[in-house]
N, C-alpha and C positions, 0 to 999 in steps of 0.2 A: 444637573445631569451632564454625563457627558458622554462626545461619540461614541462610536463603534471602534473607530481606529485607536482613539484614546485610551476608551477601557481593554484593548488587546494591549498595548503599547504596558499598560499598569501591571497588566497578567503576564507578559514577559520579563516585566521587570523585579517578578517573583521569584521566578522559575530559578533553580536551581538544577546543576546536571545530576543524574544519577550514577551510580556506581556501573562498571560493566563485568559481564563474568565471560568464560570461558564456555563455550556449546557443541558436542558435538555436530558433525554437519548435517547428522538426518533430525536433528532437533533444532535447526537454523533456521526454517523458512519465513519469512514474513518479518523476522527480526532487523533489528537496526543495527545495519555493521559499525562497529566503536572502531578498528583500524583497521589500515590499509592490507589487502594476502596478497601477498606474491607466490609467483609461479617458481616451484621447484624442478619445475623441467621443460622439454618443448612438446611441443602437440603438433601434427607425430611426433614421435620420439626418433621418425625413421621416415624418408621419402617414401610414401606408399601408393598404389594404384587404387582410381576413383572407380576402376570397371572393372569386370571379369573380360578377360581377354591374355591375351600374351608378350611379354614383355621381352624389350630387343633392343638392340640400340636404334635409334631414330634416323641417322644417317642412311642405315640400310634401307630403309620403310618404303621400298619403291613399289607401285603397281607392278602384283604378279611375281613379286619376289618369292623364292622358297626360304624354310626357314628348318632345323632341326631341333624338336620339343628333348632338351637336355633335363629336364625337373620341373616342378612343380610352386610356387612361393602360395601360404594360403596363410590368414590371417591368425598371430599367432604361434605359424610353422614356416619360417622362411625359407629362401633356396641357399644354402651354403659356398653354392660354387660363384664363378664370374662367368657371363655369356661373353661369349666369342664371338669372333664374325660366321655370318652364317645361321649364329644359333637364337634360341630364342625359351624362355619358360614360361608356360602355362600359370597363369595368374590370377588371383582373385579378387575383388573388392576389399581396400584394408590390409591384405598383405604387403611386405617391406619387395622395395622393390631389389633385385637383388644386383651385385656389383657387374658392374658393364651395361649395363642395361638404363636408357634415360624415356621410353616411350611404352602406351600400351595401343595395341592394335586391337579393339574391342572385336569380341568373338564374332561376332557380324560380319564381321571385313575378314573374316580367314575361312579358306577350306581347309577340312584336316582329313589325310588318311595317314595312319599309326602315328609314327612318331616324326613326319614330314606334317609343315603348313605352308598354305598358299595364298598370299595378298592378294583380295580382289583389285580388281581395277581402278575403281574412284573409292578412294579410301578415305576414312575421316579421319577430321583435321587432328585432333588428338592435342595436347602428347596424353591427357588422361591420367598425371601422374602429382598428387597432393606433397610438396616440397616437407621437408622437415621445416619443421618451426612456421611451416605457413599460420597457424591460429597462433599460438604464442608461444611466448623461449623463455630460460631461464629469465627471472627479474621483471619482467613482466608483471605488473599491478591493477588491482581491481579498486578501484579507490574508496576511502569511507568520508563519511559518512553516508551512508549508502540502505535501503528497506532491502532485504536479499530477497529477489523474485525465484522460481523455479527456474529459469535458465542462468542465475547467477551460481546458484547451488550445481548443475550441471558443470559448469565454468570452473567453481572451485574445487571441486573433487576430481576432476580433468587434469586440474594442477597438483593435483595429489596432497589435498590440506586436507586435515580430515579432520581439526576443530576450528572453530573462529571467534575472535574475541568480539561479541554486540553490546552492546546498552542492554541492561537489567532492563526488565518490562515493570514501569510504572506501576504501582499500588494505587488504584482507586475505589475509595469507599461512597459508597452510595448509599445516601439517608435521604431516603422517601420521609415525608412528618407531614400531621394530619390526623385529626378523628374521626377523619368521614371517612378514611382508609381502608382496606381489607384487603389482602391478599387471594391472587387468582384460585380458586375453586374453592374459596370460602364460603357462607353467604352472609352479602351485606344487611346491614338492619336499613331502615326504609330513607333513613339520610345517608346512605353512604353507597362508595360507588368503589371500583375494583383498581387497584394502586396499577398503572401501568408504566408510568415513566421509567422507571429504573430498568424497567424489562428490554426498554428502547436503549436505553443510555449502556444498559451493559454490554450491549450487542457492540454500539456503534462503539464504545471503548476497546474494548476485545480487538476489532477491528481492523483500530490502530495500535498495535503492537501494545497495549496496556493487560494489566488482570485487573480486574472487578469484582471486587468485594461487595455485595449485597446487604447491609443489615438492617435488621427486626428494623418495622415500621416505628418511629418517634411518635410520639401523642403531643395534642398541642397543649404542654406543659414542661416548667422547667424542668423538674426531675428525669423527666422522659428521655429528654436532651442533653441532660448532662451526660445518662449512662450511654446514649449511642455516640456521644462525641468520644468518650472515655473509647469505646470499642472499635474506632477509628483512628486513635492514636498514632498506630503502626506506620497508615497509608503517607504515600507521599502527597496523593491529593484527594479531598475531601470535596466530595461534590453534597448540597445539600439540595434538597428540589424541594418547594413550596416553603410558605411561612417566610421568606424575605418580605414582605411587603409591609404596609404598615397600621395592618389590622389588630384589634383587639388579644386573635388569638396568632399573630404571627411573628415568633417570638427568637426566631430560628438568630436575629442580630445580636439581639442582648445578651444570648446565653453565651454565643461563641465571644464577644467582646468579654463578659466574664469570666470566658476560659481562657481569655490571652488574645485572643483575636487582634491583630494591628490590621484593619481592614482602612483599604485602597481606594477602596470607589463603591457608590451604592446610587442604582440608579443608570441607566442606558438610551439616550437617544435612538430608540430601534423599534422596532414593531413585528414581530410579538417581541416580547420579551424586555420588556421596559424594569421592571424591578428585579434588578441583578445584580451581584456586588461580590465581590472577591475580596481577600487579605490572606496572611500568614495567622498561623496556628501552630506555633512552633517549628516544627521540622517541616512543614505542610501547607501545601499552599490548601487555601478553600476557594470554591467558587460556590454562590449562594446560585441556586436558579430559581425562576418561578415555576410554581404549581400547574399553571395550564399544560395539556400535554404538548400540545406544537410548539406550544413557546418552549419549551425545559430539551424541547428535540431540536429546534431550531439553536435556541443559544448551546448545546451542544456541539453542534457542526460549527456555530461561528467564532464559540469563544474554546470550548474544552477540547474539543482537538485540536487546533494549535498548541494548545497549550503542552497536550498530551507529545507532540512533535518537537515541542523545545524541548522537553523535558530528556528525552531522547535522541538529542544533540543534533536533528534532521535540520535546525533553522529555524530560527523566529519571526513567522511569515503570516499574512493571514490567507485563509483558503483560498486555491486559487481560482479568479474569476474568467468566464468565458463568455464568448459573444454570441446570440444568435436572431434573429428577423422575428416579429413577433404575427404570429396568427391569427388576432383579432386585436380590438384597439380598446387601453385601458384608462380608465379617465386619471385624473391628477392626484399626486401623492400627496400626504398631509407635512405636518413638520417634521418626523421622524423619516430614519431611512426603516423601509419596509421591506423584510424579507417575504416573498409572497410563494406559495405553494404553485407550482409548476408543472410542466411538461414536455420533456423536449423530444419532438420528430422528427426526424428527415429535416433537420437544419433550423426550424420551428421553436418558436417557443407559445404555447398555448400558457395563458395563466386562470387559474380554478376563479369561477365565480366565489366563490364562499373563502373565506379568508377567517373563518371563526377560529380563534386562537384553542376551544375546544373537540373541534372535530378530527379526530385521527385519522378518519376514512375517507378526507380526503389528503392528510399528508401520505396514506399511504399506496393512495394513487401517483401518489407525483414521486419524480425524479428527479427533481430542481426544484433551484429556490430561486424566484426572478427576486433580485436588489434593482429598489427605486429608492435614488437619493431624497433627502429631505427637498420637498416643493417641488419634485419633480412631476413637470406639467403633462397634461394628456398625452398618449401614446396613439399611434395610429398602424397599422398594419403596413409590415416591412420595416419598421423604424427597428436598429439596431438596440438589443436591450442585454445586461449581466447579468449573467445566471452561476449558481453555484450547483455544481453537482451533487445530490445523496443518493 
């Protein structure tokens, strides 16, 4: 067997970049920017006022001054002429500020009868007036590789890009295998239980910038296997869930070695998810998972989205880990490192009693995963412990 670090270190050394295309920017969001957008203009485009008030030159801006209202600037419709001394234009939030004029006297701070105004006394400090190219100017760059969040997308349509070149979203096929199988609102016969992993795995794929291909449940038989491998061809990564282990009917190794498989590693220093094992498949990488469902969720988050992240040019990193006080005291780890079902509050980490690699009710109580390295000795309340967020 080997680590955790090891077998990610093997799964990187898979990965292969994908292709990127071309996307419009209201079908950007969540994607992985492939290169760098720069900015085709400034933002403003034009010195503009932060306030509605009236705009003047600053010099003037004395307690009690008068001023004569010559036009109007409003976002949009700006004032054409240049204020003079004396004068001063009625202004809005956003509109360009107009020539002669460097300050705004927020409406607050002026009496107005018609087209005369009058600076109160203590005036605010001002000047109230957003410079051109104050957020950014032509050349200006957003750099990639980069996940586009909803304020990136703001950011880039600001600059006026209106496609952007990301990372093609990974192909991942998911083969559920098993005879005890049956898909949700079936009904099972009295051995068999309702397929859920792939329901968790699609989600958590999706996620992260991948698509999820779902196929027909495998039966534990060759032929079964050979036709969902064949129907997975396409994908770039082939996830299999159950059937790696090295039961009579777990058959999920042999078939794929018979279909080319050059597999990497079989087998994981970790808990859950000890019988795990990856290789290529032609164009494809696979990752084999185990059948339990926390285990096939858990080596998800540890092993298949990294992976899904290289794949996608983000970095070949493992998830990353954070620190927090632990809640109550947990006695000693065994030789595997153990991913444990968790809870993190107000700074906290609560870890679940129950740790059964088949119970889902409680992974989906939790929000972390406490990591105890191999032999790592009893825990006590306050001790600093890592946690991985899901």
């Amino acid at each position: 067997m080997i680590t955790v670090n090891e077998a990610l270190d093997a799964i990187f050394d898979l990965v292969t970049p994908v292709g990127t295309e071309e996307v419009p920017l209201a079908q950007a969001s969540g994607r992985a920017l492939a290169t760098p957008i720069t900015a085709t203009r400034s933002q403003p485009p034009f010195a503009a006022s932060a306030m509605d008030g009236y705009a003047l030159n600053g010099v003037e801006a004395d307690p009690e001054a008068m001023f004569r209202v010559i036009g109007e600037s409003a976002a949009g419709h700006g004032y054409d002429g240049r204020v003079g001394p004396g004068e001063c234009v009625r202004i809005f939030t956003g509109a360009p500020m107009p020539e002669g004029a460097n300050r705004v006297i927020i409406q607050e701070d002026v009496e107005r009868k018609g087209n005369l105004i009058t600076l109160v006394r203590k005036l605010d400090k001002g000047p109230h007036v957003r410079p051109a190219g104050a957020d950014f100017t032509p050349g200006d760059m957003i750099p990639a590789p980069r996940v586009l969040t909803p304020a990136d997308l703001a950011l880039v349509a600001a600059m006026n890009v209106p496609t952007v070149t990301v990372t093609r979203k990974p192909v991942v096929a998911l083969l559920a295998t098993g005879d005890e199988l049956v898909m949700p609102g079936e009904e099972p016969g009295p051995d068999q239980i309702i397929a859920s992993n792939a329901f968790g795995l699609k989600a958590l794929v999706e996620a992260n910038g991948s698509h999820a291909r779902m196929l027909p449940i495998a039966r534990d038989n060759a032929d079964s296997l050979r036709t969902a491998f064949d129907l997975a061809a396409d994908a770039d990564l082939i996830v299999t869930i159950g059937g790696a282990s090295v039961g009579d009917h777990d058959l999920v190794g042999d078939v794929a070695a018979e279909l080319g498989m050059n597999q990497s590693f079989y087998k994981v220093l970790m808990r859950p998810g000890k019988p795990l094992m990856a290789g290529r498949m032609g164009d494809a990488i696979m990752i084999g998972l185990p059948g339990n469902p926390v285990s096939s969720m858990v080596c998800g988050h540890v092993f298949v989205v990294p992976a899904l992240r290289a794949m996608l040019g983000l970095g070949k990193a493992a998830a990353a880990r954070q620190s927090a006080k632990l809640a109550a005291p947990v006695g000693p780890n065994g030789p595997r490192e153990h991913y444990m079902r968790a809870r993190v509050e107000n700074g906290e980490v609560t870890i679940f009693d129950s740790q059964d690699s088949a119970l889902l009710s409680v992974l989906a109580q939790a929000n972390a995963l406490a990591v105890r390295a191999p032999n790592d000795p009893a825990r006590t309340v306050g001790d600093d412990i890592e946690f991985l967020s899901i």
